[in-house]
VEXKOLNU-676851 format. One record per residue (C-alpha): y negated, x negated, z; residue in one letter; residue number from 0. Coordinates in Angstrom, 1 decimal. Each point is the difference from the previous one (the first is absolute). Example, Ala and Ser with C-alpha at 12.3 -4.5 7.8 and 13.67 -1.06 7.14 Angstrom:
! VEXKOLNU-676851
{Y:4.5, X:-12.3, Z:7.8, type:A, seq:0}
{Y:-3.4, X:-1.4, Z:-0.7, type:S, seq:1}
! end
This chain:
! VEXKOLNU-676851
{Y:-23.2, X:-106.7, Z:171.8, type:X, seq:0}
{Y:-2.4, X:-1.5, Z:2.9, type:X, seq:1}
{Y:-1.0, X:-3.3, Z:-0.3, type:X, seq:2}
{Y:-2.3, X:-1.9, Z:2.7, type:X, seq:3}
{Y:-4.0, X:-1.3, Z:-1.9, type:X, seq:4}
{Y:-2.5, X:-0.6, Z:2.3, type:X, seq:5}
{Y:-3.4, X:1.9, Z:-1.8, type:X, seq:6}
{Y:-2.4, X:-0.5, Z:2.6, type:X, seq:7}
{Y:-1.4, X:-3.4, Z:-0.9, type:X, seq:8}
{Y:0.2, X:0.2, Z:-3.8, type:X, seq:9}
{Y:-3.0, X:-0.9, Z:-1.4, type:X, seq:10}
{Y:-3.0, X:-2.8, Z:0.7, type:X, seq:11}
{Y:-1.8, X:-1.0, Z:1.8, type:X, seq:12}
{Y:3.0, X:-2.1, Z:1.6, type:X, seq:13}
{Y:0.6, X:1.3, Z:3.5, type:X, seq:14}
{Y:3.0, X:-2.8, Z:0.7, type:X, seq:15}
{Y:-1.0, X:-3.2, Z:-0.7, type:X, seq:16}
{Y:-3.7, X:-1.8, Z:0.1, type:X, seq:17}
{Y:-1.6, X:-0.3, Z:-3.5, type:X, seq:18}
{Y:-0.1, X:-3.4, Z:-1.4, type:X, seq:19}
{Y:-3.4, X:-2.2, Z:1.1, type:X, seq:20}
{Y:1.0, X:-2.0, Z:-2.5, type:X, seq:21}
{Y:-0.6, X:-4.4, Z:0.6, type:X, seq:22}
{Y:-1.5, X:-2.4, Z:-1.2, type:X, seq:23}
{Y:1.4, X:-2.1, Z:-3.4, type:X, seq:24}
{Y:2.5, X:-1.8, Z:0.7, type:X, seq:25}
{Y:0.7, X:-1.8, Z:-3.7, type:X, seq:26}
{Y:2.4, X:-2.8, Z:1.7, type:X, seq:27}
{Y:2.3, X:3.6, Z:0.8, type:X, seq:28}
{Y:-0.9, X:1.3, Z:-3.6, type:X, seq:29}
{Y:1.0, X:-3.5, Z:-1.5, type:X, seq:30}
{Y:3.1, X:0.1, Z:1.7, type:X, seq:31}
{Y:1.0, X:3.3, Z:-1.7, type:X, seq:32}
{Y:2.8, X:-0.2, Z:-2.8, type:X, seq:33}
{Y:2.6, X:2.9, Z:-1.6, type:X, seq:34}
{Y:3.2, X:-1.2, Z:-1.4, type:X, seq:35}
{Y:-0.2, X:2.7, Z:-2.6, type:X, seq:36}
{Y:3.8, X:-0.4, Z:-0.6, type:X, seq:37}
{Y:1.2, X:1.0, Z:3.1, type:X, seq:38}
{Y:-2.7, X:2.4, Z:0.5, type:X, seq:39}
{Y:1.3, X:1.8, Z:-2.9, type:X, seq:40}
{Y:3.7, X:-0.7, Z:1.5, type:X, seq:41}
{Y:-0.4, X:1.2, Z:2.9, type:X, seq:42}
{Y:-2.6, X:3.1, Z:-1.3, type:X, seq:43}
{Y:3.3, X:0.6, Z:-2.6, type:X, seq:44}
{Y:2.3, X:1.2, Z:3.0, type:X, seq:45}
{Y:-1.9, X:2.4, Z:2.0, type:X, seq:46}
{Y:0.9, X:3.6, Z:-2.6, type:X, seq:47}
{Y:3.1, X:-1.5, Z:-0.3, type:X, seq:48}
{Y:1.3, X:-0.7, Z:3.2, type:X, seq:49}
{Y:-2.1, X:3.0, Z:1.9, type:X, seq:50}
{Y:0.7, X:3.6, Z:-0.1, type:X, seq:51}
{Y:0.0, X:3.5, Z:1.9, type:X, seq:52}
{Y:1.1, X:2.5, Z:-0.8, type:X, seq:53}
{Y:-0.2, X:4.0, Z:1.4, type:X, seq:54}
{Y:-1.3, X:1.0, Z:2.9, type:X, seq:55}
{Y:-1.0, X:-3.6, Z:0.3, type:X, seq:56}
{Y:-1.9, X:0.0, Z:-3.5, type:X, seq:57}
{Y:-1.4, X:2.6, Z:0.6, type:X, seq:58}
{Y:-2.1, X:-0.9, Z:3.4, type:X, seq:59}
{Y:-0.9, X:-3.5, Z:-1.8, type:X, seq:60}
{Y:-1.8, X:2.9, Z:-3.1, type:X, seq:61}
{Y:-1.6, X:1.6, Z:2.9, type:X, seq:62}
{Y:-0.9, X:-3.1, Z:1.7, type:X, seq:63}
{Y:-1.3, X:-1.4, Z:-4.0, type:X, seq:64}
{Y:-2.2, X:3.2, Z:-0.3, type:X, seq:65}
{Y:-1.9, X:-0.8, Z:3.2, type:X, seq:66}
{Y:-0.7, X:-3.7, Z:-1.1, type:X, seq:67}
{Y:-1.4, X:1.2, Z:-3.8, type:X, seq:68}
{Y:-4.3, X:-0.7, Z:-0.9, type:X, seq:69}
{Y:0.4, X:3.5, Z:-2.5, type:X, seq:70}
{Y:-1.9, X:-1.7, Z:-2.8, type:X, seq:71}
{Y:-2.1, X:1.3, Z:-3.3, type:X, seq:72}
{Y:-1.9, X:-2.9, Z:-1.3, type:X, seq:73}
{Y:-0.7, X:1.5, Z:-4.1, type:X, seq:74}
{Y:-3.4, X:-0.3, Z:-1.8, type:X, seq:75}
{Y:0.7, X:3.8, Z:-0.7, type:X, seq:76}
{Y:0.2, X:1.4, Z:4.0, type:X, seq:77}
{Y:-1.9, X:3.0, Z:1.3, type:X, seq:78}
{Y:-0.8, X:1.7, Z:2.9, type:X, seq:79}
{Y:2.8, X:2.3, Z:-1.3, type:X, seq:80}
{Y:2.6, X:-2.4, Z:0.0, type:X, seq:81}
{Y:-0.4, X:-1.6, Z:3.1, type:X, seq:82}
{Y:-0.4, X:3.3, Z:2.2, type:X, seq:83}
{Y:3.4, X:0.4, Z:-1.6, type:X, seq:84}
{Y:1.3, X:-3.5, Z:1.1, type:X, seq:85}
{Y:-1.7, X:0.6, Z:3.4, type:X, seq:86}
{Y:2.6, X:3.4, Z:0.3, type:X, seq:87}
{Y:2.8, X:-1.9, Z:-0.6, type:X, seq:88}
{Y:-1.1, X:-2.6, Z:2.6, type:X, seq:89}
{Y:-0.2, X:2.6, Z:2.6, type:X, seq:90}
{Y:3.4, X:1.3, Z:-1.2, type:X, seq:91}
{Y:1.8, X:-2.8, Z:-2.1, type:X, seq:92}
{Y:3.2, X:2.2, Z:0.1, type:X, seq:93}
{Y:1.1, X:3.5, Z:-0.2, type:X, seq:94}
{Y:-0.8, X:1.7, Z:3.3, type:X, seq:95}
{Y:3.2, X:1.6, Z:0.3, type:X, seq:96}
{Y:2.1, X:-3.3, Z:-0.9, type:X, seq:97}
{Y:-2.1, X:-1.8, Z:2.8, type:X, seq:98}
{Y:1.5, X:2.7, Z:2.3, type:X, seq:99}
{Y:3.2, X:-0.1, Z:-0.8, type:X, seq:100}
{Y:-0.5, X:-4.1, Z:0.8, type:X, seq:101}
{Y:-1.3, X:0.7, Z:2.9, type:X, seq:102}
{Y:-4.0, X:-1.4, Z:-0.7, type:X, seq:103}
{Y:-2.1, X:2.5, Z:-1.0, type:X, seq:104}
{Y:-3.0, X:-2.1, Z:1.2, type:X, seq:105}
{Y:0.6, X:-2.6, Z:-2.5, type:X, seq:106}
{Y:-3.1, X:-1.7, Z:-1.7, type:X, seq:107}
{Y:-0.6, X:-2.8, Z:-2.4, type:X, seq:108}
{Y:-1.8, X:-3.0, Z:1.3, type:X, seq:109}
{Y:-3.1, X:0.1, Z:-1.9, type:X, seq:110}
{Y:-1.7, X:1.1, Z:-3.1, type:X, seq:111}
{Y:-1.2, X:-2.5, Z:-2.3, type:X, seq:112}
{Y:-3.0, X:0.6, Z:-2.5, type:X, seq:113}
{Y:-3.0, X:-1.6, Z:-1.8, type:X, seq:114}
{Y:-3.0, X:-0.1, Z:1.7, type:X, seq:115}
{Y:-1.7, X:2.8, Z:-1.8, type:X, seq:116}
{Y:2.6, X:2.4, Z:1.2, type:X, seq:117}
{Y:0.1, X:-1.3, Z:4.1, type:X, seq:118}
{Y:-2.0, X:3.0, Z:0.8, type:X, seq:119}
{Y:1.9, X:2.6, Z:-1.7, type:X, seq:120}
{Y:3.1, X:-1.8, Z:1.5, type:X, seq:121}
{Y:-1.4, X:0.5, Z:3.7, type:X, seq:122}
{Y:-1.0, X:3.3, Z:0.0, type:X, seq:123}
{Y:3.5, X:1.0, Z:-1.6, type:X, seq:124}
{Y:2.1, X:-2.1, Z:2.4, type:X, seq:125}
{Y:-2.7, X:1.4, Z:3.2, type:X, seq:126}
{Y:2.1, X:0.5, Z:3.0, type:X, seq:127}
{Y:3.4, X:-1.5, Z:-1.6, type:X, seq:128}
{Y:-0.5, X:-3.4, Z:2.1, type:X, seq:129}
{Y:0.9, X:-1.5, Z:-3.6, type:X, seq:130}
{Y:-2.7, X:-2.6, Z:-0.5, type:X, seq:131}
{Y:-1.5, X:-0.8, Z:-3.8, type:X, seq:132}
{Y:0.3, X:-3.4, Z:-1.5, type:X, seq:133}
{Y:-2.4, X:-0.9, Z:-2.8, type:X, seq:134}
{Y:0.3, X:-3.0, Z:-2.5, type:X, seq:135}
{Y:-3.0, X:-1.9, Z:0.2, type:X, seq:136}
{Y:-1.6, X:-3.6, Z:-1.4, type:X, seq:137}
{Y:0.0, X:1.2, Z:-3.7, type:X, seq:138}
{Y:3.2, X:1.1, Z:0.1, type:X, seq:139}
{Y:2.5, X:-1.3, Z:-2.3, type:X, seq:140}
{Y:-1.8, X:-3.2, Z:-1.0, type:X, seq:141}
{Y:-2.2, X:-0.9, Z:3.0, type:X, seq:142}
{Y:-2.0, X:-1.7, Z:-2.4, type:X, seq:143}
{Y:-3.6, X:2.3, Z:0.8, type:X, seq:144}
{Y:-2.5, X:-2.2, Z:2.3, type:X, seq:145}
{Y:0.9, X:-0.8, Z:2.9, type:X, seq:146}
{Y:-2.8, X:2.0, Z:1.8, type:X, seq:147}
{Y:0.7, X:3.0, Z:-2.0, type:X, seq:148}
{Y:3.6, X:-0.3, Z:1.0, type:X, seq:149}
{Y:-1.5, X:-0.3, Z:3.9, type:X, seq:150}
{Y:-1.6, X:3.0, Z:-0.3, type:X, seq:151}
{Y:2.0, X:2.3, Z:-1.7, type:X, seq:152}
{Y:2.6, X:-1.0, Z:3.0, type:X, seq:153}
{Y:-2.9, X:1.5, Z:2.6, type:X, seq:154}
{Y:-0.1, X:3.6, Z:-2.5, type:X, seq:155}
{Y:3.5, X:0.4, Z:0.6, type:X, seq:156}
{Y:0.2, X:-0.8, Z:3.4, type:X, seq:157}
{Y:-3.3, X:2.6, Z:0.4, type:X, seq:158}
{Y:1.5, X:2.8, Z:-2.1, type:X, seq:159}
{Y:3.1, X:-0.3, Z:2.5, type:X, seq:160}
{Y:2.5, X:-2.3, Z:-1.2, type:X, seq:161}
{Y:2.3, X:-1.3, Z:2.8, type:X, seq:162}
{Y:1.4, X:-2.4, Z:-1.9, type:X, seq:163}
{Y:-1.6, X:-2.3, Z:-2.9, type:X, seq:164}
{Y:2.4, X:-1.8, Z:-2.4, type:X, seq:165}
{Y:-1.7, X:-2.7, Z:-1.5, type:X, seq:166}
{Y:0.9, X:-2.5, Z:-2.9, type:X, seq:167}
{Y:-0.5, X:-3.9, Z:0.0, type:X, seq:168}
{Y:-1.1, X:-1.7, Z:-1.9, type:X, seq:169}
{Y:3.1, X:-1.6, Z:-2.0, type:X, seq:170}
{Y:-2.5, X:-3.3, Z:-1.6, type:X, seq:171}
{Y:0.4, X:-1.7, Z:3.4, type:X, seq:172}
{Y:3.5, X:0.3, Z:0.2, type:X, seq:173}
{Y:0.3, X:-1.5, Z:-3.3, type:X, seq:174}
{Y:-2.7, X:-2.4, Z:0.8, type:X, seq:175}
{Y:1.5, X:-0.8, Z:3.2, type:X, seq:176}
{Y:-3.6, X:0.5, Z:1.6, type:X, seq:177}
{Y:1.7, X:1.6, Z:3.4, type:X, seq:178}
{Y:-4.0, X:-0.4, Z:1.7, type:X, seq:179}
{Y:-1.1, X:2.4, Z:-2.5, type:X, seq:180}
{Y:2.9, X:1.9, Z:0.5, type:X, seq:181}
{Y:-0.5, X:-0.2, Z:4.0, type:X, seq:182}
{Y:-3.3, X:0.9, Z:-0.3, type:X, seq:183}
{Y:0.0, X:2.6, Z:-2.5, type:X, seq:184}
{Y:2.7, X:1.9, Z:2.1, type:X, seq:185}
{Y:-1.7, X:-0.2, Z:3.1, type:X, seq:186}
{Y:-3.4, X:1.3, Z:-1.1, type:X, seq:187}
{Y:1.8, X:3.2, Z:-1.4, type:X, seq:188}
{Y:1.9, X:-0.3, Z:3.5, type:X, seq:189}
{Y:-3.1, X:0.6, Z:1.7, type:X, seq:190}
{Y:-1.4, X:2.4, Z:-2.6, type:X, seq:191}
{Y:2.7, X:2.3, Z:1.1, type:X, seq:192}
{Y:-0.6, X:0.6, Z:3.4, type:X, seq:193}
{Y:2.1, X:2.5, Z:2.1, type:X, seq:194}
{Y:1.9, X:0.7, Z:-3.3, type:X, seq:195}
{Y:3.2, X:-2.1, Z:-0.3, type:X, seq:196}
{Y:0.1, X:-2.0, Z:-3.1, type:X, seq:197}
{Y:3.0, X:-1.1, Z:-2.4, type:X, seq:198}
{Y:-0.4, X:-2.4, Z:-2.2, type:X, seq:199}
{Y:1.2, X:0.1, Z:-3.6, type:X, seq:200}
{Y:1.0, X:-3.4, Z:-1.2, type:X, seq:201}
{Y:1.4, X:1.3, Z:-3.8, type:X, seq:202}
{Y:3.4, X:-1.9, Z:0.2, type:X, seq:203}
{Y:0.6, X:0.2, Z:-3.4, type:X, seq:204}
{Y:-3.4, X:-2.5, Z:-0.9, type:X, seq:205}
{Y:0.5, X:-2.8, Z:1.9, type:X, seq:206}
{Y:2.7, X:-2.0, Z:-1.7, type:X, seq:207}
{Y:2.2, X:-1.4, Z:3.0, type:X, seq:208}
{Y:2.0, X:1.3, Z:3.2, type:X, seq:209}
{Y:-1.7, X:-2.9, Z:1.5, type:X, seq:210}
{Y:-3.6, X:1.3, Z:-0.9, type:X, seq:211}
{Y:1.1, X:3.4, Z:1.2, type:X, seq:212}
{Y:1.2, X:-1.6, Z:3.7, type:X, seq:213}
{Y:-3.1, X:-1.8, Z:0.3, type:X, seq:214}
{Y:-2.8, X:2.5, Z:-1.4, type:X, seq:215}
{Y:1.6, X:2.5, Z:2.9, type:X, seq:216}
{Y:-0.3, X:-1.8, Z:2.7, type:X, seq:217}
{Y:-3.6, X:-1.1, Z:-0.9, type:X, seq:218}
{Y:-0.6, X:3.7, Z:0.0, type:X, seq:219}
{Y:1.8, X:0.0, Z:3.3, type:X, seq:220}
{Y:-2.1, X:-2.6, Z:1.5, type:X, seq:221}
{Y:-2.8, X:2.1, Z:-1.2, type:X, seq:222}
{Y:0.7, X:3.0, Z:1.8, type:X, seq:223}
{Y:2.0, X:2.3, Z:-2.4, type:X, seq:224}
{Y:1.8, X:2.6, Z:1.6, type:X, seq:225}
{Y:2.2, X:0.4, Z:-2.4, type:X, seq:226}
{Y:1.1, X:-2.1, Z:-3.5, type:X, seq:227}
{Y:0.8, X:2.2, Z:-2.8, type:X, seq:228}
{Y:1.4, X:-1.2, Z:-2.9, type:X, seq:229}
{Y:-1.2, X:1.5, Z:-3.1, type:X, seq:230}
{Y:-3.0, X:2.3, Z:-1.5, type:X, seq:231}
{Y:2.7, X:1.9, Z:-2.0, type:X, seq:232}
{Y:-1.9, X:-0.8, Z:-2.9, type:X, seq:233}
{Y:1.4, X:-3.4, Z:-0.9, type:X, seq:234}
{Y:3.1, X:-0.4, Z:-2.5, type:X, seq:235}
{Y:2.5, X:-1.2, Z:3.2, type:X, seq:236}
{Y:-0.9, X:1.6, Z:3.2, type:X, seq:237}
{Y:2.6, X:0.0, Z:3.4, type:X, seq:238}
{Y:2.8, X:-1.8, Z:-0.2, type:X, seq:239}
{Y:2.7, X:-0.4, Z:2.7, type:X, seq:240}
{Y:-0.7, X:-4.2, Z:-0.8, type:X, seq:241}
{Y:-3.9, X:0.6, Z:0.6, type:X, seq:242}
{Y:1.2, X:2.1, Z:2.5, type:X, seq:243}
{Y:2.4, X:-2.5, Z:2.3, type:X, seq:244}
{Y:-2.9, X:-2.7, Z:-0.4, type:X, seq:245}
{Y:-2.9, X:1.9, Z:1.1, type:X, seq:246}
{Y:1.9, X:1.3, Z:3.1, type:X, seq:247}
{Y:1.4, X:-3.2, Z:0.9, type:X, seq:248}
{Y:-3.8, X:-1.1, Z:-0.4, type:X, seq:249}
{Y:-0.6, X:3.3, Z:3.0, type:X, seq:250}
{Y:2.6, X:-1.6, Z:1.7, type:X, seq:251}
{Y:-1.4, X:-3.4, Z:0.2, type:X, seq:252}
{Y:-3.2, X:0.9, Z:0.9, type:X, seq:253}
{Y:1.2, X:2.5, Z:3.2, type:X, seq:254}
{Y:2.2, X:-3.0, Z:1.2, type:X, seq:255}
{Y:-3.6, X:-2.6, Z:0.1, type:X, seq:256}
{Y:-2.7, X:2.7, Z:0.8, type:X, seq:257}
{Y:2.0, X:3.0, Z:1.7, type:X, seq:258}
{Y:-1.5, X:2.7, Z:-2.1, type:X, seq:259}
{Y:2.1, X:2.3, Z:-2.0, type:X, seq:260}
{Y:-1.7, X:0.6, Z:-3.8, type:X, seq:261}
{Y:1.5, X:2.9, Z:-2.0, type:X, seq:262}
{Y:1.1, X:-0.1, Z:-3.6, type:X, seq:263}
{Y:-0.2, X:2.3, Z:-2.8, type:X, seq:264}
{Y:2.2, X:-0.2, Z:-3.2, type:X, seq:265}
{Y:-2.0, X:2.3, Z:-3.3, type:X, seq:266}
{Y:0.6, X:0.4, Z:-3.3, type:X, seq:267}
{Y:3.8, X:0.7, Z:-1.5, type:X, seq:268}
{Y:1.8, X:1.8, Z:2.9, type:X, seq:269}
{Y:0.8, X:3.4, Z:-1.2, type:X, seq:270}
{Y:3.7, X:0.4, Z:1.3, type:X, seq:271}
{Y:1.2, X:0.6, Z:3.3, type:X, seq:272}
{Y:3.1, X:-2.5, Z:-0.5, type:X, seq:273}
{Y:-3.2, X:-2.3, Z:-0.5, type:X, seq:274}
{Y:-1.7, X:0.3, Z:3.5, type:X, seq:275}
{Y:3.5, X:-0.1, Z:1.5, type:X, seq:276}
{Y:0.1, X:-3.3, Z:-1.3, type:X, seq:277}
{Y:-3.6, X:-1.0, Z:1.2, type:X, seq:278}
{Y:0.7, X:1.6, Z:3.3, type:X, seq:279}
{Y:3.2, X:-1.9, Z:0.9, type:X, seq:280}
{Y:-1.6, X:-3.0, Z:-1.3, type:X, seq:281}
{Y:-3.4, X:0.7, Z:2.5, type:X, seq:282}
{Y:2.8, X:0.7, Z:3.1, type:X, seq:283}
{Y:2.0, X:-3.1, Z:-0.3, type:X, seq:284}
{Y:-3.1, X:-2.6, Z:-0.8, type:X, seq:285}
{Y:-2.0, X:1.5, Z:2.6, type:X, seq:286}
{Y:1.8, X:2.7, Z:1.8, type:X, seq:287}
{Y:-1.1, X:3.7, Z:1.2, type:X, seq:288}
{Y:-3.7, X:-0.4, Z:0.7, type:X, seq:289}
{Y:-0.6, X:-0.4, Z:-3.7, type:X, seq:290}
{Y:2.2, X:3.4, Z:-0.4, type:X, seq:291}
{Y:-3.3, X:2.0, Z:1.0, type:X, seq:292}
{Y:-3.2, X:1.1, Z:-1.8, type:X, seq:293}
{Y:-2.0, X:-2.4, Z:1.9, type:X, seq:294}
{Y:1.8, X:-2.8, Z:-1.5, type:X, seq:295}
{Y:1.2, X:0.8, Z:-3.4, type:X, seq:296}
{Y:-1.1, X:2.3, Z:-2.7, type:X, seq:297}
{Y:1.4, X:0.8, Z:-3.6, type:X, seq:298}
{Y:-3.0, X:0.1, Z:-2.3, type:X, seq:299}
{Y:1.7, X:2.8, Z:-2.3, type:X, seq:300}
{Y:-0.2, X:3.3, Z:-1.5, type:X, seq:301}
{Y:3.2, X:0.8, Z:-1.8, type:X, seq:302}
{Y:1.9, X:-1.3, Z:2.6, type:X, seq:303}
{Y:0.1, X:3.1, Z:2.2, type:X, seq:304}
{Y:0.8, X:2.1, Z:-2.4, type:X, seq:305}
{Y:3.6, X:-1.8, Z:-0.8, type:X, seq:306}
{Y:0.5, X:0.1, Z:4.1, type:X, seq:307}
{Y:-0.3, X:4.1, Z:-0.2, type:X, seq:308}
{Y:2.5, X:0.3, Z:-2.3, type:X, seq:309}
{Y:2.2, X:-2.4, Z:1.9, type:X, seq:310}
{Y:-0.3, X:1.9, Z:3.1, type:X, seq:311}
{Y:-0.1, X:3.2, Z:-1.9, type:X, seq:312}
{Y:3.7, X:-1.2, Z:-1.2, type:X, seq:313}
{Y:0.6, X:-0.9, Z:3.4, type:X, seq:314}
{Y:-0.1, X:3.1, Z:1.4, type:X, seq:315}
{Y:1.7, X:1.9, Z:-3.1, type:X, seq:316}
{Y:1.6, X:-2.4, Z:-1.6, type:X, seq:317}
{Y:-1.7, X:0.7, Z:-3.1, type:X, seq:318}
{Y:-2.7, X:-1.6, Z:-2.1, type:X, seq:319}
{Y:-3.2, X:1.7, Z:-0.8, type:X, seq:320}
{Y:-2.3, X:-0.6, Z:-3.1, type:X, seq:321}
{Y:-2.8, X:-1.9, Z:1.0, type:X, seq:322}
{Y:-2.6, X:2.4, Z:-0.8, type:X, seq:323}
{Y:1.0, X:1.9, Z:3.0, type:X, seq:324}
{Y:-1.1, X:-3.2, Z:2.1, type:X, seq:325}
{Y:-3.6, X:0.0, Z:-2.0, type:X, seq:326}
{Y:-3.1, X:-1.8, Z:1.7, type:X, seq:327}
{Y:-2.3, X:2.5, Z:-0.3, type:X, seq:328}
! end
């Protein structure tokens, strides 16, 4: 089977669209900002069920899923060990003789995601891939170290070689509804980051209301995240299609007043490949192709690609494998 993925602008730094400058506070906009969590949840309720391919068709939306995953080990127990391994299977996520039979054998995942203690061993693995390395920063889950710690590990990472620096907020202004803390917070690790692109973890599952969600990512919009990523992974709810259809409506509100595209990035819970179906379709119809590429959209996962190679590996056999013939590492 051939099927038709454009490879050559996979990964960050975004070579499409501007990155976002961010604006000033605008809390008359953020005030404005409600979620009728009913239909939310409605409408959130009929994407897996009223969405589905199947075949050839599945099978290029996997391929297509592989190319937007951030290959992610985020344990108190990693090595160097374990994430050379990871960095292997980033380079090839899938069996190199099933990516010839479907036609891509120059298939990559979109980026590696590690601790900041492992950013270096990260790079020199991934060295000539073109797959950039994400690191969690800003005391990482919490984000409760001081704020000037939190600054400066950002400008480690970014100097040890991460491309990309995924950074949590700080959830006590959400809840406080303090969105010039917020604001400011977000754009001082903004700056911190430099070059590198930065997504911005708002832990979904902490702060309480659809409505806090919607409004806590477009502060971080306003404050120049690239992307808004909905969960640490570490929380007891992470991604949800519900977060989900609010946070990118939120993108979509912000693109139709400033212009500039932000990406998103659902973590934490999506280990199927029926699952980023689901999330994919839902991306397309809210905000069409361009959020259909790496640039745009990233699955924060590990798991995850493991269930899409024994889907394509049925594909092309029509027979199920074990999953420890899909292992990480």
């Amino acid at each position: 089977m051939q099927t038709t993925l454009d490879i050559s602008t996979h990964h960050l730094p975004q070579v499409t669209h501007a990155r976002n400058p961010g604006m000033g506070l605008d809390l008359d906009w953020v005030a404005s900002v409600h979620a009728n969590t009913s239909a939310i949840e409605r409408r959130a309720a009929t994407i897996g069920a009223r969405r589905s391919v199947k075949k050839d068709f599945q099978a290029a939306w996997l391929l297509k899923a592989i190319s937007l995953i951030d290959l992610t080990t985020l344990s108190g127990d990693d090595t160097a060990g374990r994430v050379k391994r990871l960095c292997a299977k980033a380079r090839q996520p899938v069996r190199a003789d099933m990516l010839q039979a479907l036609g891509l054998p120059g298939l990559k995942v979109g980026a590696v995601c590690v601790y900041h203690d492992m950013v270096a061993t990260a790079v020199e693995a991934l060295e000539g891939s073109g797959i950039p390395v994400a690191a969690v920063s800003t005391g990482f889950p919490a984000g409760l170290s001081p704020l000037h710690l939190r600054m400066q590990e950002i400008g480690e990472s970014v100097r040890a070689g991460a491309r990309e620096i995924d950074i949590v907020i700080s959830r006590r202004h959400v809840l406080t509804q303090n969105w010039q803390a917020l604001y400011d917070e977000m754009r001082e690790m903004r700056a911190a980051c430099g070059d590198a692109h930065v997504k911005a973890i708002l832990a979904t599952g902490e702060l309480g209301t659809l409505r806090n969600v919607a409004r806590a990512s477009l502060i971080c919009m306003m404050a120049g995240a690239d992307f808004i990523k909905t969960s640490t992974g570490k929380e007891s709810v992470n991604a949800t299609l519900p977060v989900t259809l609010t946070m990118v409506r939120a993108i979509r509100d912000y693109e139709d007043r400033t212009g500039i595209k932000v990406g998103y990035k659902p973590a934490g819970g999506i280990a199927k490949a029926k699952d980023a179906l689901t999330y994919m379709a839902l991306m397309k119809e809210e905000l069409g192709q361009p959020w259909l590429q790496p640039d745009l959209f990233r699955f924060g996962a590990s798991s995850l690609l493991g269930d899409i190679e024994r889907q394509l590996e049925h594909h092309l056999t029509g027979h199920y494998s074990a999953s420890n013939r899909h292992a990480m590492g």
